[in-house]
N, C-alpha and C positions, 0 to 999 in steps of 0.2 A: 504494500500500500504506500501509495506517496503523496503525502501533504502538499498543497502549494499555499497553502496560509497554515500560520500557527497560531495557536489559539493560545494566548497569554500563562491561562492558567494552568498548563499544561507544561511550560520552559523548568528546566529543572529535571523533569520526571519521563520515564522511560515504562512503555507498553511489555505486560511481560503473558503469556501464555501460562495458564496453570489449571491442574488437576483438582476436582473439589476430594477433597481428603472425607465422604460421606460420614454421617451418626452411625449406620451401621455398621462398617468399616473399625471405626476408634474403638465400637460397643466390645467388639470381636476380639479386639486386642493384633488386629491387623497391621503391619508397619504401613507406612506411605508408598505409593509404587514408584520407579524410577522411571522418570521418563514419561510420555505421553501413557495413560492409559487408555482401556476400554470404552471406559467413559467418555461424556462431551465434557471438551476443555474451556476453557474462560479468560477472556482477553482483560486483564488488569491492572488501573493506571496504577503506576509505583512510584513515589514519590521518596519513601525511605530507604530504598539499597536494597530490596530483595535481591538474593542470589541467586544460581542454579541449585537447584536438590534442595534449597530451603523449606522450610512448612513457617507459613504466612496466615493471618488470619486477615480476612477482607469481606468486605461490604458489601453491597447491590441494591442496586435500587435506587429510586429517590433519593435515600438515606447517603447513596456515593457522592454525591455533588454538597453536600452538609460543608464538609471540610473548605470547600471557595467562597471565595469572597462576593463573588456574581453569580448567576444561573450558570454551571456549566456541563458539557453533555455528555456525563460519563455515567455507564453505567455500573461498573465497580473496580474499588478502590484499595489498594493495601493499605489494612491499617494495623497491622502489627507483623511484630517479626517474632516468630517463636523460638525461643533456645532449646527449649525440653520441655517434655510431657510428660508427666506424671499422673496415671491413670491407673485404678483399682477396679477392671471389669466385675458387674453385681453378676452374680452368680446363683 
């Protein structure tokens, strides 16, 4: 895809492709998959430095465009960067 205008709110931050990590998935005690999954993947504006093989948590919706200062037309957003998980599947 190639821009011919940029859209202000958007300088700084870089488009990243990602896997949704599902509830079922984490419930299982499932690690993250490498790489593109099975799954439909999700185009994400990234603002704080996601990396490759990261696990991110992010936004959608309405709710992605919250963080600008103006209306602007994104549909989701990274808003956090996870170090570790710590989880006790109920059993």
């Amino acid at each position: 895809v190639t821009l011919s205008q940029m859209i202000p709110a958007f300088e700084g931050g870089r488009w990243l492709v990602v896997n949704p990590y599902t509830r079922d998935r984490f419930q299982n005690g499932d690690t993250p998959p490498e790489g593109l999954s099975d799954e439909p993947s999700l185009v994400v504006f990234d603002a704080l430095g996601g990396d490759v093989g990261q696990t991110i948590g992010f936004i959608e919706g309405r709710e992605a465009s919250t963080p600008f200062p103006k209306p602007t037309p994104v549909d989701a957003i990274n808003a956090a960067l996870v170090d570790t998980v710590y989880h006790a599947p109920k059993k």
